[in-house]
C-alpha positions as CSV (number, residue, x, y, z in Angstrom):
1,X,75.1,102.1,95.0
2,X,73.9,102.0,98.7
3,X,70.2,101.8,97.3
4,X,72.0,98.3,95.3
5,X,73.1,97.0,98.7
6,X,70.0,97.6,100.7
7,X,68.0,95.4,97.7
8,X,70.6,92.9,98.2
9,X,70.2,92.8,101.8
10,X,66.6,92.3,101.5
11,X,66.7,90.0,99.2
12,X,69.1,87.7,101.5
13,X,66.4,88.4,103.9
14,X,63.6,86.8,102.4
15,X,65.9,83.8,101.1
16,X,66.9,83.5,104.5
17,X,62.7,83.1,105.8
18,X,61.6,81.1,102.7
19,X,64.9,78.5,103.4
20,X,63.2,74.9,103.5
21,X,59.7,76.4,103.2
22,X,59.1,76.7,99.9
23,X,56.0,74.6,99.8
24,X,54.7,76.8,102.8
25,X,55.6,80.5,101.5
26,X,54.3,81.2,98.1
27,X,54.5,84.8,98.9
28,X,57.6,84.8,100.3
29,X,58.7,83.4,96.3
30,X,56.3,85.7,94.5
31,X,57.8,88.8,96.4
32,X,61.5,87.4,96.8
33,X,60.6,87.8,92.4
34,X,59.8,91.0,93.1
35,X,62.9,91.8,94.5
36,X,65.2,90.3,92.2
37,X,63.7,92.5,89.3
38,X,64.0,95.6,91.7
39,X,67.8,94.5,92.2
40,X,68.1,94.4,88.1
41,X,66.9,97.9,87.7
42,X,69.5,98.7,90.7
43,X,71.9,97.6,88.8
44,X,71.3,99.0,85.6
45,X,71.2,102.3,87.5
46,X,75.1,101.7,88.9
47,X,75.8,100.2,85.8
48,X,75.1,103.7,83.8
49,X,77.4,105.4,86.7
50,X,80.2,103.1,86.2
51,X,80.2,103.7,82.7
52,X,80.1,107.5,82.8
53,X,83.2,107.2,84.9
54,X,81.5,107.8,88.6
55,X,81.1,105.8,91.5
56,X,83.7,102.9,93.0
57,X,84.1,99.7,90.5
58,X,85.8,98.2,93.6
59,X,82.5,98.6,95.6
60,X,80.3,96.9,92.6
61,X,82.9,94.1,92.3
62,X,82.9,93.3,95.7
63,X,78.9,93.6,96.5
64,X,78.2,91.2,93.4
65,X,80.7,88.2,93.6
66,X,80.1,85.0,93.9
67,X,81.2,83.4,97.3
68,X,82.1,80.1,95.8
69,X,85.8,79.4,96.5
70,X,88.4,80.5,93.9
71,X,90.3,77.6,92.0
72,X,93.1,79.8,93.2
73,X,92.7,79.5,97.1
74,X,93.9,76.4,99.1
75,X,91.6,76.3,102.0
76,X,93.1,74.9,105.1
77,X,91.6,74.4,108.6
78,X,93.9,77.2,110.8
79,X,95.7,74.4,112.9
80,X,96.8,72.7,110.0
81,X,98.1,75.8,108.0
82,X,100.3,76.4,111.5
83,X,101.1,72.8,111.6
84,X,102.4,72.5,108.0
85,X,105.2,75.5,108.8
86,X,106.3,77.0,111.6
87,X,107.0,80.4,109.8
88,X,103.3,80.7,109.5
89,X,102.6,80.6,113.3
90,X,102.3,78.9,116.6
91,X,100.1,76.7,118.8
92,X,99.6,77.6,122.2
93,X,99.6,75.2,124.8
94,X,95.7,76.2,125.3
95,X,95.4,75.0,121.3
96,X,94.8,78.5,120.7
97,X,97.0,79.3,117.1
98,X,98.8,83.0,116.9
99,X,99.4,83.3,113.3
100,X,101.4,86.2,112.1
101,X,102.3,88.4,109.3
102,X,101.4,91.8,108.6
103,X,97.6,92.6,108.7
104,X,95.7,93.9,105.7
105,X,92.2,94.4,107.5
106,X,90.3,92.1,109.4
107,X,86.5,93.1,108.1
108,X,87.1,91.1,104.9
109,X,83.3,89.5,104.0
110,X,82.4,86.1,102.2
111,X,79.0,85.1,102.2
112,X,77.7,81.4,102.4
113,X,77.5,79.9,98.8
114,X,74.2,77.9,99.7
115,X,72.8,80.3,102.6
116,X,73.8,83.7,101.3
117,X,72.4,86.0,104.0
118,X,75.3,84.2,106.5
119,X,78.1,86.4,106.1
120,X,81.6,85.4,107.8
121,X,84.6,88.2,108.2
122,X,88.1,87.0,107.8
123,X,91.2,88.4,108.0
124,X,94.2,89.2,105.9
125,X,97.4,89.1,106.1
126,X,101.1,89.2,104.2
127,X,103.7,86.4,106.0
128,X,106.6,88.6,105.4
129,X,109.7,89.8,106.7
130,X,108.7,92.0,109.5
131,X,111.9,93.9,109.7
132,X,112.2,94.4,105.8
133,X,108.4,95.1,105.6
134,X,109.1,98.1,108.9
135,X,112.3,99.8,107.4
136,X,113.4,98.4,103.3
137,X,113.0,101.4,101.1
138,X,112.1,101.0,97.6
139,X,110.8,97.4,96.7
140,X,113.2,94.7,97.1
141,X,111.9,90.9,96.9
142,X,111.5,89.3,100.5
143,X,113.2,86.2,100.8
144,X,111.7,82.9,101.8
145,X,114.4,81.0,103.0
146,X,114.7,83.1,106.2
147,X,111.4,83.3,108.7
148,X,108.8,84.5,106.0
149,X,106.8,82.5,103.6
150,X,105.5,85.1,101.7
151,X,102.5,84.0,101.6
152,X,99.1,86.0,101.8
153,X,96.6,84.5,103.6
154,X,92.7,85.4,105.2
155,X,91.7,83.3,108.7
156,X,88.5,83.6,109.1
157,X,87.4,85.1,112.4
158,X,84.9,83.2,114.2
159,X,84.5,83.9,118.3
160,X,85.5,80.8,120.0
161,X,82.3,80.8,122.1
162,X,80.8,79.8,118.9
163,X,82.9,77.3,117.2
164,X,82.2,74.2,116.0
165,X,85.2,73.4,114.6
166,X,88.4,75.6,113.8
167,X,88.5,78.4,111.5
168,X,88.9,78.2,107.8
169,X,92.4,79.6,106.4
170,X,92.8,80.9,102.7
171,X,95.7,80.6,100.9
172,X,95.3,83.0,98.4
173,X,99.2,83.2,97.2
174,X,103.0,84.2,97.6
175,X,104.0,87.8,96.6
176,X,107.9,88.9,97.0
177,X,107.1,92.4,96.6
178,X,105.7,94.5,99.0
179,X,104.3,96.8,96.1
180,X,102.6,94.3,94.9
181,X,100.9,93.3,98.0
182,X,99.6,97.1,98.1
183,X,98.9,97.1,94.6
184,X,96.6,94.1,95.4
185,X,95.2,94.7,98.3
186,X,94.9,98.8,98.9
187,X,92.6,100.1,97.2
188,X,90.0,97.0,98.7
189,X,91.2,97.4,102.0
190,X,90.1,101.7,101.6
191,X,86.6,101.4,99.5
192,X,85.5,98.1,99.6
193,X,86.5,95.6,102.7
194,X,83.4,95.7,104.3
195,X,81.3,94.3,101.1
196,X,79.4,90.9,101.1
197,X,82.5,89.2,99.0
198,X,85.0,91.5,99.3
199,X,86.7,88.2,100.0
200,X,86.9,86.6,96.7
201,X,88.2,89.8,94.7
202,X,90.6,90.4,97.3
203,X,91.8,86.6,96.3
204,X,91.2,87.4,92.4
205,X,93.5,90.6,93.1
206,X,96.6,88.3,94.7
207,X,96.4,86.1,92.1
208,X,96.9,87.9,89.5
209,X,99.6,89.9,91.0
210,X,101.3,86.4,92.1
211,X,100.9,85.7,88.0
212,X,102.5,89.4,87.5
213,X,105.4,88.9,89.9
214,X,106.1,85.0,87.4
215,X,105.9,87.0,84.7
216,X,108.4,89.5,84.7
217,X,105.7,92.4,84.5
218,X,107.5,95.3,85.2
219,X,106.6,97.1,87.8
């Protein structure tokens, strides 16, 4: 599996020196082909482990996503996702937005969908009840009529030095449960947070546990 991600990273690599010079780098195409057929036979080789019950699914999952957007996620720019509800946060009086919740990991990757070898980290969090999330036993649903939304969320973290306009936020749902926050999130947030798009199974992950929680499936 590491042998897969060091391909991959030299593959962004050259896609990153051949950007806007493909009439200038034929070798940089010829051994960026190269590469992708190494990265096939990489694969195969996981593949085989997978199947035979070894290595970490969430690892592969998160290594080979696509970072195009879910049609899940409802991407905000940070001020406006403060803006749109208090419960989610506050504006300083420097314009600096404190948004809160209780923090899944902030090494969360997503790669550029056109420029792959840029790689942002984001955030996630749970907007719940703080008190219930601290002290509750057992799994009772957090209520959204108090000062929690219940919504999970990822800010991306970019250092203010370097901004040229605010951070994204993604929405990625509204869980009640705190089981199903773990359920979603746990087991990414141990093997597989610092992938290239651990990002967008993260997001698959909520949404299907926000589809669970609508459901009825029992828990």
């Amino acid at each position: 599996m590491q042998y897969e991600r060091d391909v991959v990273a030299n593959l962004r690599h050259l896609q990153m020196l051949g950007w806007g010079r493909e009439q200038e780098a034929p070798g940089l195409q010829q051994l960026e082909g190269v590469v992708r057929e190494e990265l096939a036979r990489a694969r195969e080789a996981v593949d085989l482990e997978l199947e035979e019950g070894r290595g970490r699914p969430a690892v592969v999952a998160a290594l080979r996503a696509s970072p195009q957007r879910p049609e899940s996620v409802r991407e905000y720019w940070e001020t406006e996702f403060a803006e749109l509800d208090s419960r989610r946060g506050s504006i300083m009086e420097t314009g600096r937005v404190q948004l809160g919740g209780a923090d899944y990991g902030s090494r969360w990757g997503l790669e550029h969908p056109l420029k792959r070898w840029l790689c942002t980290r984001w955030r996630i969090s749970w907007l719940c009840e703080e008190e219930k999330f601290m002290f509750e036993r057992g799994d009772r649903e957090h209520s959204d009529q108090g000062r929690a939304t219940c919504e999970v969320y990822a800010v991306e973290l970019v250092d203010a030095r370097m901004r040229s306009q605010p951070p994204r936020v993604w929405m990625l749902g509204k869980l009640s449960r705190r089981e199903s926050v773990e359920r979603a999130l746990k087991e990414l947030t141990l093997e597989a947070m610092d992938e290239r798009n651990s990002l967008i199974v993260a997001a698959g992950n909520v949404a299907r546990a926000e589809r669970d929680e609508q459901g009825g499936v029992p828990h």
